[in-house]
GUTI-919277 format. One record per residue (C-alpha): residue number from 1; residue in three letters; x, y, z. Coordinates in nm, 4 decimals, padded with zeros to 6 digits. Example, Ala and Ser with C-alpha at 12.3 -4.5 7.8 and 13.67 -1.06 7.14 Angstrom:
1, Ala, 01.2300, -00.4500, 00.7800 $
2, Ser, 01.3670, -00.1060, 00.7140 $
This chain:
1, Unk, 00.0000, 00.0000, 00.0000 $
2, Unk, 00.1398, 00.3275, -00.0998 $
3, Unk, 00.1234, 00.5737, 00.1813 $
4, Unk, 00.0385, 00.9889, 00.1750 $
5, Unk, 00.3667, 01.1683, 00.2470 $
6, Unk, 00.4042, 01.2371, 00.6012 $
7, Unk, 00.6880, 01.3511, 00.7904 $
8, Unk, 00.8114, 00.9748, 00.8043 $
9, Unk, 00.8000, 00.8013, 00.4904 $
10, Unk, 00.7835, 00.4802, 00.6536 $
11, Unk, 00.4857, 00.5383, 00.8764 $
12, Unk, 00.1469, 00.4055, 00.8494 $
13, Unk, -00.1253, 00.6009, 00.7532 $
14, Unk, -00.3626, 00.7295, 01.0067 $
15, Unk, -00.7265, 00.7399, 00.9019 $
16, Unk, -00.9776, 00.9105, 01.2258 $
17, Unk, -01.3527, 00.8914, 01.1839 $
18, Unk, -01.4973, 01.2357, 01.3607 $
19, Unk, -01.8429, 01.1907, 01.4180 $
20, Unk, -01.9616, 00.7820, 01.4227 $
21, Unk, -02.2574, 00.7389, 01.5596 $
22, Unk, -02.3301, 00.4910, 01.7830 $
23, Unk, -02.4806, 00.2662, 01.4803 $
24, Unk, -02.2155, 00.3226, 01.2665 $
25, Unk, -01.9739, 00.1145, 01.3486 $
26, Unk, -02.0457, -00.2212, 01.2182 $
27, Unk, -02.0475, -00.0724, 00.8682 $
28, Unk, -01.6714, 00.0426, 00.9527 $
29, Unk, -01.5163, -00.2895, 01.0094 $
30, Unk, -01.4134, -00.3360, 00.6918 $
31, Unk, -01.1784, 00.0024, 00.7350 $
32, Unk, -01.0852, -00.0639, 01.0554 $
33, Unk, -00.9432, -00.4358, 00.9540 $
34, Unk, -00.7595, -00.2615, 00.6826 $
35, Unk, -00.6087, 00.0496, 00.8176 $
36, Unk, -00.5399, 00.1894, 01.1195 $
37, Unk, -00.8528, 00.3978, 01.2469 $
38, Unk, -00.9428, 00.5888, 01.5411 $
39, Unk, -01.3672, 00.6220, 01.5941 $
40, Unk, -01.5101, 00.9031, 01.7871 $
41, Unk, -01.8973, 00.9250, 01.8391 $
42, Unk, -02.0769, 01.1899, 01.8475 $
43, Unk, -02.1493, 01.5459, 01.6450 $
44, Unk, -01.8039, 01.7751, 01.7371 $
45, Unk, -01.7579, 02.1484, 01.7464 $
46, Unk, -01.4573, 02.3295, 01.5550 $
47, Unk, -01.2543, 02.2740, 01.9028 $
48, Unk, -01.3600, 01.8797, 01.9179 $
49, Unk, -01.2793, 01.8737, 01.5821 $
50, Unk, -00.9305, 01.9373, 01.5460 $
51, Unk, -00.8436, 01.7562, 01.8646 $
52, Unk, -00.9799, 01.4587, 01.6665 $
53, Unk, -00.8474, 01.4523, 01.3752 $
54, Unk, -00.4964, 01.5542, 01.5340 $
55, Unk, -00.2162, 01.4390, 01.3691 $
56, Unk, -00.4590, 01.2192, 01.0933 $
57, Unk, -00.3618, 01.1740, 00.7315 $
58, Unk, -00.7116, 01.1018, 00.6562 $
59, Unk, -01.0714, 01.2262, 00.7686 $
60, Unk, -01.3405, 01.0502, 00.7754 $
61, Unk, -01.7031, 01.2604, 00.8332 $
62, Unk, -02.0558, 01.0635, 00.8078 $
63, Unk, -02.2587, 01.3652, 00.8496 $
64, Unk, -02.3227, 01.7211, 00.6923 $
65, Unk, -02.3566, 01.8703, 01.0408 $
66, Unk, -01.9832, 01.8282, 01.0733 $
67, Unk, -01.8500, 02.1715, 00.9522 $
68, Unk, -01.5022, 02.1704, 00.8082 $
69, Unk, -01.3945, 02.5347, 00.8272 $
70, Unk, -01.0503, 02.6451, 00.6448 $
71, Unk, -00.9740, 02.7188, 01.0582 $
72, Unk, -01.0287, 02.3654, 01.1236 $
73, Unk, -00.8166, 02.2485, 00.7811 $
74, Unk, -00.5766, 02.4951, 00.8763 $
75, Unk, -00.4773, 02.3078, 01.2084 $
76, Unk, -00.4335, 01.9942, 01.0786 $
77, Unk, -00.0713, 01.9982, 00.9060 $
78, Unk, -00.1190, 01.6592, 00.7988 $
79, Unk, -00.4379, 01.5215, 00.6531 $
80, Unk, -00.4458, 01.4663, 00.2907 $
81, Unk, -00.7848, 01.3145, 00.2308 $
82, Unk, -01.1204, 01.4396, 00.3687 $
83, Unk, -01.3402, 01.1105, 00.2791 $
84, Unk, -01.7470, 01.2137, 00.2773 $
85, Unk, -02.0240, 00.9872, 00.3370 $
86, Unk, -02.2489, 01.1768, 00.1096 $
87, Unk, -02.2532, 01.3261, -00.2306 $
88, Unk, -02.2682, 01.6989, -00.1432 $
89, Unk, -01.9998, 01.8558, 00.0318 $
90, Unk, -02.1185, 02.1935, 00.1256 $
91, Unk, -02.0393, 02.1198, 00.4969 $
92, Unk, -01.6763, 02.0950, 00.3332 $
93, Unk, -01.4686, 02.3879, 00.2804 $
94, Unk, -01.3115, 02.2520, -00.0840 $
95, Unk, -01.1388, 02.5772, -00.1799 $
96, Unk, -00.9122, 02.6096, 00.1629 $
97, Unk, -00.8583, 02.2256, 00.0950 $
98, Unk, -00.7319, 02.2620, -00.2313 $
99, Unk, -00.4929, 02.5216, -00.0897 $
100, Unk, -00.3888, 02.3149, 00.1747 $
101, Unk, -00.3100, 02.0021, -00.1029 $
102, Unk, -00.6031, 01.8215, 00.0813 $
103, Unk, -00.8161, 01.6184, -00.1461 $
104, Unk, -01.1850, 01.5352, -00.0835 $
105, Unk, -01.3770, 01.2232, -00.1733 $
106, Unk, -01.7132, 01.1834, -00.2081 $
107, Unk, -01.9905, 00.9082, -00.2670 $
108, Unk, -02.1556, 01.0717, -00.5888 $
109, Unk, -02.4169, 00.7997, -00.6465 $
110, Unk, -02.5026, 00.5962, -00.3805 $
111, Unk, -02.8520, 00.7242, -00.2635 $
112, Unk, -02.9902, 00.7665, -00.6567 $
113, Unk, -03.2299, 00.4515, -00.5963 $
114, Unk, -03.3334, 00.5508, -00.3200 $
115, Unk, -03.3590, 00.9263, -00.3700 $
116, Unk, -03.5618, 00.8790, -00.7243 $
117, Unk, -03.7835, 00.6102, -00.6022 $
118, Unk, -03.8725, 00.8426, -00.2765 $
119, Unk, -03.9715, 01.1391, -00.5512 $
120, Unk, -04.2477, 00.9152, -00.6908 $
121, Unk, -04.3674, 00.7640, -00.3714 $
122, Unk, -04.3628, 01.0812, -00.2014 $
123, Unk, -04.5542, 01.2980, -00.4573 $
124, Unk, -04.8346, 01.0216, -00.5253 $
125, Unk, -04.9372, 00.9970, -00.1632 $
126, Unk, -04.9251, 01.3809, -00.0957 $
127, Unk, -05.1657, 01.4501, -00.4458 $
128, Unk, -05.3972, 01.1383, -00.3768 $
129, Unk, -05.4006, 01.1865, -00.0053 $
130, Unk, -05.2891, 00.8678, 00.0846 $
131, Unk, -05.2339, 00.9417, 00.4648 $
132, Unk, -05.5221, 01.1706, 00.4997 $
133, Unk, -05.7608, 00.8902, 00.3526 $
134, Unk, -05.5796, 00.6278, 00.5750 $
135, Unk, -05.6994, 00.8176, 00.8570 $
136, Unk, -06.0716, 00.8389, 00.7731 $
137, Unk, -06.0505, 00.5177, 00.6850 $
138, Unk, -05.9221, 00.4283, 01.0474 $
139, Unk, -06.1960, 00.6377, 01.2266 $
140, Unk, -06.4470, 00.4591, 01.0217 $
141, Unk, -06.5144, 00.6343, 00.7371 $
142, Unk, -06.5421, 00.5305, 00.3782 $
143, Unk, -06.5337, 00.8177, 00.2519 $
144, Unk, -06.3717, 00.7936, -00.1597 $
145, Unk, -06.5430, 01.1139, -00.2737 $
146, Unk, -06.2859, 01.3429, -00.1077 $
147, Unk, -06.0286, 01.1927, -00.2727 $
148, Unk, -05.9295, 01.2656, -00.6093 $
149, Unk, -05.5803, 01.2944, -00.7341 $
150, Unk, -05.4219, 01.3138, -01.1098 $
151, Unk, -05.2526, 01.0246, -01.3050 $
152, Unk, -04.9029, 01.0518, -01.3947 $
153, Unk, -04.9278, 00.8362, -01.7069 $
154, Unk, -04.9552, 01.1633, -02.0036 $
155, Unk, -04.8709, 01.3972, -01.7608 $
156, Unk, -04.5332, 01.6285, -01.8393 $
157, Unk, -04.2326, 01.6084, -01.5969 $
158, Unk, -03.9561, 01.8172, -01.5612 $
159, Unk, -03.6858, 01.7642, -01.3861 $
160, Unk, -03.4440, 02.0409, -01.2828 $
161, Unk, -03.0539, 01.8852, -01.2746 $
162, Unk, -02.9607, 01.5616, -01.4699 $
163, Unk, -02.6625, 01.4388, -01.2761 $
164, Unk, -02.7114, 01.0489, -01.1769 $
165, Unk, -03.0228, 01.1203, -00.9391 $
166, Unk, -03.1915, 01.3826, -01.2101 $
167, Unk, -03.1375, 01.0743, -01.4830 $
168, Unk, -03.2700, 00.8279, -01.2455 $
169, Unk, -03.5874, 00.9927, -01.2042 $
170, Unk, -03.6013, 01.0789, -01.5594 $
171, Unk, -03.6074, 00.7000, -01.6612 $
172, Unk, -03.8431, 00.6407, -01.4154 $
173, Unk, -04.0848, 00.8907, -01.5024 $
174, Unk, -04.1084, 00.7526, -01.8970 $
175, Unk, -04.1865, 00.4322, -01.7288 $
176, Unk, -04.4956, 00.6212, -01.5719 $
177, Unk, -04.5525, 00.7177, -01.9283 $
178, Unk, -04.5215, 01.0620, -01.8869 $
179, Unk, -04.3598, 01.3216, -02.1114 $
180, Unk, -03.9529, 01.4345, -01.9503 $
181, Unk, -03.8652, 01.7565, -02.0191 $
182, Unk, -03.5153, 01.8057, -01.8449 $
183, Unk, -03.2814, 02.1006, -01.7706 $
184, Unk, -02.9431, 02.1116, -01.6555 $
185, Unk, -02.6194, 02.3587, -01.6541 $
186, Unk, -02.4254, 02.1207, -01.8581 $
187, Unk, -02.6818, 02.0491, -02.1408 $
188, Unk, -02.5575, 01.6957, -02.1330 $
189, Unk, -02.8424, 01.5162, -02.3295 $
190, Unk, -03.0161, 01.2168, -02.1984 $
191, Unk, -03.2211, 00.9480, -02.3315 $
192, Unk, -03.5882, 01.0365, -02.3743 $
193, Unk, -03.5753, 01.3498, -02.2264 $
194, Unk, -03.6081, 01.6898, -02.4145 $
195, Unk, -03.4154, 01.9864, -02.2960 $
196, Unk, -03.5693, 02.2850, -02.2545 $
197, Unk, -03.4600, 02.6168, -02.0809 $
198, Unk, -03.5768, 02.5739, -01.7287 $
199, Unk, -03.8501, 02.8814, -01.7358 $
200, Unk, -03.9832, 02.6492, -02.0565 $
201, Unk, -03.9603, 02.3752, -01.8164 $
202, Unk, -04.1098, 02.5086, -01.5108 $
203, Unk, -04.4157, 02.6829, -01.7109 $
204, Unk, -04.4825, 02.3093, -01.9117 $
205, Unk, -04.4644, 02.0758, -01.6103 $
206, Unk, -04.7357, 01.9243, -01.3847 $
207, Unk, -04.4526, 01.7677, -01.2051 $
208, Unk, -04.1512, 01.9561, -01.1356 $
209, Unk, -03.8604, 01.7739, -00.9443 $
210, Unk, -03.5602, 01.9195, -00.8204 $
211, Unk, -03.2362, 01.7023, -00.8293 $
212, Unk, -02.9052, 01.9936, -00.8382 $
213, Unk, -02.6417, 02.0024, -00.5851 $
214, Unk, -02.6491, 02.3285, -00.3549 $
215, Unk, -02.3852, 02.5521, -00.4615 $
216, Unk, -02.3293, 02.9366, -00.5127 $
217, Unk, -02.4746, 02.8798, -00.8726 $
218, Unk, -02.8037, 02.6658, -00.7552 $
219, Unk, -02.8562, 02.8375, -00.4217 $
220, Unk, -03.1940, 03.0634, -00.4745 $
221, Unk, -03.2774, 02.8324, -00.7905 $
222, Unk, -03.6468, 02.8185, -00.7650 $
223, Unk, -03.7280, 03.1722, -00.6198 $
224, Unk, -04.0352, 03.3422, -00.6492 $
225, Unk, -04.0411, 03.4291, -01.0067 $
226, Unk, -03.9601, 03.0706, -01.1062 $
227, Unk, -04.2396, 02.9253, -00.8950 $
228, Unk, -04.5020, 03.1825, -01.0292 $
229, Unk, -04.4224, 03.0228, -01.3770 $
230, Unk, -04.5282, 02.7126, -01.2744 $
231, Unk, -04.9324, 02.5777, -01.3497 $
232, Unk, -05.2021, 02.6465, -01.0708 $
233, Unk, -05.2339, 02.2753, -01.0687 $
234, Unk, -04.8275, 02.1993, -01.0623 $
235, Unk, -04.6578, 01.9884, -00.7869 $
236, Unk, -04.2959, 02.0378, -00.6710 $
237, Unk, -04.1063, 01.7912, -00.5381 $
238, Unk, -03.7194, 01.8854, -00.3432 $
239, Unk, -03.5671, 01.6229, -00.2237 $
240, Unk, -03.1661, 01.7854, -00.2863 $
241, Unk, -03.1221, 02.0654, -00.0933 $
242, Unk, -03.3292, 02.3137, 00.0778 $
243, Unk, -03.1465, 02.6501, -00.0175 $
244, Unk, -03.2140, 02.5734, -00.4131 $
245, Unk, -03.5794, 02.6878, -00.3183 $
246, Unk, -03.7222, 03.0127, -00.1828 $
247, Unk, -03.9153, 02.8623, 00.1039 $
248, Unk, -04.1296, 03.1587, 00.2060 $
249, Unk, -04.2472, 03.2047, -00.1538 $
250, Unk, -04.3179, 02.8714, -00.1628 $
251, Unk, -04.5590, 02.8554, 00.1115 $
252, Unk, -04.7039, 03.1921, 00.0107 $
253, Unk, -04.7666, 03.0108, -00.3141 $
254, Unk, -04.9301, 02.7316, -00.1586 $
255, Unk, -05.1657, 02.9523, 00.0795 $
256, Unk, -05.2888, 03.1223, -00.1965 $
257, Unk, -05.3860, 02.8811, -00.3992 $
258, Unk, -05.1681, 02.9238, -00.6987 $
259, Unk, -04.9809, 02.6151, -00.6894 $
260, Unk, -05.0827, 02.2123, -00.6795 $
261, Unk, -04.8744, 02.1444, -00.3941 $
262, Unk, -04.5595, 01.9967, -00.2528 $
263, Unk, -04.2882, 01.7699, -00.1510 $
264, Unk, -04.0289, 01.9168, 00.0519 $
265, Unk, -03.7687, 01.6451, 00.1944 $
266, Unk, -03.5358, 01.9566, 00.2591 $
267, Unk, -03.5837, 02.2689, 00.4028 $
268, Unk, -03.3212, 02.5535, 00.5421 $
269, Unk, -03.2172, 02.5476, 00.8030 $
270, Unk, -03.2097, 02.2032, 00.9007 $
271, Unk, -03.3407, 02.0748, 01.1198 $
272, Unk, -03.6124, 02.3759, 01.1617 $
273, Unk, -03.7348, 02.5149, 01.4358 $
274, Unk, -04.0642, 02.3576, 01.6003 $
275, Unk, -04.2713, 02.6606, 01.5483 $
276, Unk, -04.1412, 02.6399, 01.1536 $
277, Unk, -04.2564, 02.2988, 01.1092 $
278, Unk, -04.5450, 02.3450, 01.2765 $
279, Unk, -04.5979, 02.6284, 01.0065 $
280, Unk, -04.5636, 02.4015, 00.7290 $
281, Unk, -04.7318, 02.1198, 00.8873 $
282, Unk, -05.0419, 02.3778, 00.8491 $
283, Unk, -05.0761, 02.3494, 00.4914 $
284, Unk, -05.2902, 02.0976, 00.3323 $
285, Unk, -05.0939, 02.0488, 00.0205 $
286, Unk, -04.7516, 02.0774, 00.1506 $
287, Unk, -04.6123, 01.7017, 00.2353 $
288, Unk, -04.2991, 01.7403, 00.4777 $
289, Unk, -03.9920, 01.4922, 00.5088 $
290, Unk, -03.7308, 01.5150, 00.7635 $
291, Unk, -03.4746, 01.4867, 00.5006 $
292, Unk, -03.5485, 01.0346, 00.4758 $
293, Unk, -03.5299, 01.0035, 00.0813 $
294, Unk, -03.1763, 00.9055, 00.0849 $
295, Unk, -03.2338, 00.6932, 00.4261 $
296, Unk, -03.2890, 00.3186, 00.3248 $
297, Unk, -03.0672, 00.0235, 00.3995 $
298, Unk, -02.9033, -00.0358, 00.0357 $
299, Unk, -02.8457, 00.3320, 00.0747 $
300, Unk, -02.6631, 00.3186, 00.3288 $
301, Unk, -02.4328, 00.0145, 00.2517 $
302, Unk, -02.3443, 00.1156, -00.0548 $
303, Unk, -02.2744, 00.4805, 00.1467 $
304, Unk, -02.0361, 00.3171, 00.4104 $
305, Unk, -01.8868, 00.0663, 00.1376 $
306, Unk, -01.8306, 00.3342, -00.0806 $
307, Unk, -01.6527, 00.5546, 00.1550 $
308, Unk, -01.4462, 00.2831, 00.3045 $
309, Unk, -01.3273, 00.2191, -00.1234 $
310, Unk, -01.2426, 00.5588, -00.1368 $
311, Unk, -01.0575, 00.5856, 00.1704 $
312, Unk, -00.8366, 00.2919, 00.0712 $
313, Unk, -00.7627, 00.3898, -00.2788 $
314, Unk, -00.6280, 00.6552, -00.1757 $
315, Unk, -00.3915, 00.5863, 00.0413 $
316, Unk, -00.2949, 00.2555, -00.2386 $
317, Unk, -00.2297, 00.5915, -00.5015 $
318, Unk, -00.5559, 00.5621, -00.6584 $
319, Unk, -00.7569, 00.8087, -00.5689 $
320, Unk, -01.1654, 00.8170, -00.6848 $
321, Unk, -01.4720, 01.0285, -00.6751 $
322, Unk, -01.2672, 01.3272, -00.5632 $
323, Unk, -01.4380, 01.6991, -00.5606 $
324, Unk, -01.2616, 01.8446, -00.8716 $
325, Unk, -00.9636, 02.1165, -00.7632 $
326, Unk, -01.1517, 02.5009, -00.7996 $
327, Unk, -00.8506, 02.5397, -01.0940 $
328, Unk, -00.9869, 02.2546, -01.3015 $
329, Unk, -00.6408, 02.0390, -01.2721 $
330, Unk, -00.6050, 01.7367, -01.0652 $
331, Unk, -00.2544, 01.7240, -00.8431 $
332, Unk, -00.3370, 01.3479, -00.8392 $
């Protein structure tokens, strides 16, 4: 195994895991047999942080409520390798990495099953009132009238990003036979779907799902001119990241009447405040998620799995899924 460069050539790579939880560690073993590695439960602050990962050659972080500031990068002299557990890194700060010479790897496509699937599942019990109905049903009512959603089959799609989750739930809206209309930054084209600019797409769709990454470009996507483009009768469905929509705008949409409804698997910040969800719990065509469509067990073993590969290939001198250098060119 080739090892990072350290201050002795000869010495084995440290890899420190910074915030297990207490259910994490099974899916770890496979690490842990392989490489040295030093587990510490629990969610740290900056402080916690950096007395962690002290002296590590490698990172390890299984949540996005870690924060890794360019303070906290900046006191570690010798990591080389922040591994993620997740695809988006915005709890990361990649541009004081790259600075440093300190890589980051990611696990790009490990929740698209689950992710996609949840979109569909999601939207057609929130428009056909699946839980309200069960709960008539339960206090004895049989009561079918009320209940009335739309079919997806003819219906027109669009879906707003068209990395491996965006394609994903592209495919699996032709099998609903619906029409795909698709936008995404890079224009990279995709079976069956038909790119369109994305006011085209938001003004044609009864079904609008979001699948971007949060970044300075997608943050404030969806504000409130984008949503008033959408039909009366549209449904949105977020399940990436809650700062691609305008929230408030969102809900004033909703309360007024001028939109279908919606999914929201995401909000910002998360986790909100009691009184916020409360808020959004009010409105009859709002379905909220506390951020589960990722959150099944495939998920999460390829997640761990994934991680664990990336970890080890890097310190073996073949690195994978790392967040592209701000500059465009790869040290490694």
């Amino acid at each position: 195994m080739a090892h990072p460069e350290t201050n002795d050539p000869h010495a084995t790579p440290t890899v420190v895991i910074v915030d297990c939880g207490e259910q994490d560690g099974p899916r770890l073993s496979t690490l842990a047999d392989a490489v040295p590695t030093q587990v510490f439960h629990g969610a740290p602050d900056a402080d916690q942080l950096v007395e962690r990962a002290r002296g590590a050659d490698v990172l390890v972080t299984l949540y996005t409520y870690t924060a890794i500031s360019s303070a906290v990068l900046e006191s570690l002299p010798n990591l080389k390798l922040i591994a993620t557990r997740t695809a988006g890194h915005t709890h990361i700060d990649v541009a004081a990495a790259a600075r440093l010479d300190i890589r980051v790897a990611i696990v790009p496509s490990a929740t698209t099953p689950s992710v996609a699937e949840y979109v569909f599942g999601a939207l057609i019990a929130a428009q056909r009132g699946l839980f309200e109905a069960r709960e008539t049903a339960r206090a004895g009512a049989w009561d079918y009238q009320t209940y009335r959603g739309f079919e997806l089959a003819g219906s027109i799609l669009g879906v707003v990003g068209l990395g491996a989750i965006g394609t994903r739930v592209a495919h699996l809206g032709l099998a609903f036979d619906m029409q795909v209309l698709g936008w995404s930054r890079s224009r990279r084209p995709v079976d069956g779907v038909e790119l369109v600019e994305l006011d085209e797409l938001l003004g044609k769709a009864d079904v609008v799902s979001l699948n971007v990454a949060l970044s300075d470009e997608t943050r404030g996507l969806i504000g409130g001119r984008e949503l008033s483009l959408m039909k009366l009768t549209a449904w949105l469905v977020n399940a990436a990241r809650g700062g691609i929509v305008d929230e408030d705008a969102l809900v004033e949409l909703l309360r007024d009447g001028r939109l279908g409804g919606a999914v929201l698997d995401v909000v910002e910040p998360e986790p909100p405040t009691p009184a916020r969800l409360a808020e959004l719990g009010g409105i009859p065509n709002l379905l909220v998620t506390p951020h589960i469509a990722w959150h099944t067990e495939a998920s999460l073993e390829r997640q761990f799995g994934e991680t664990t590969e990336n970890v080890l290939a890097f310190l073996r001198g073949e690195p994978r899924n790392l967040v592209p250098l701000p500059d465009g060119k790869d040290k490694l």
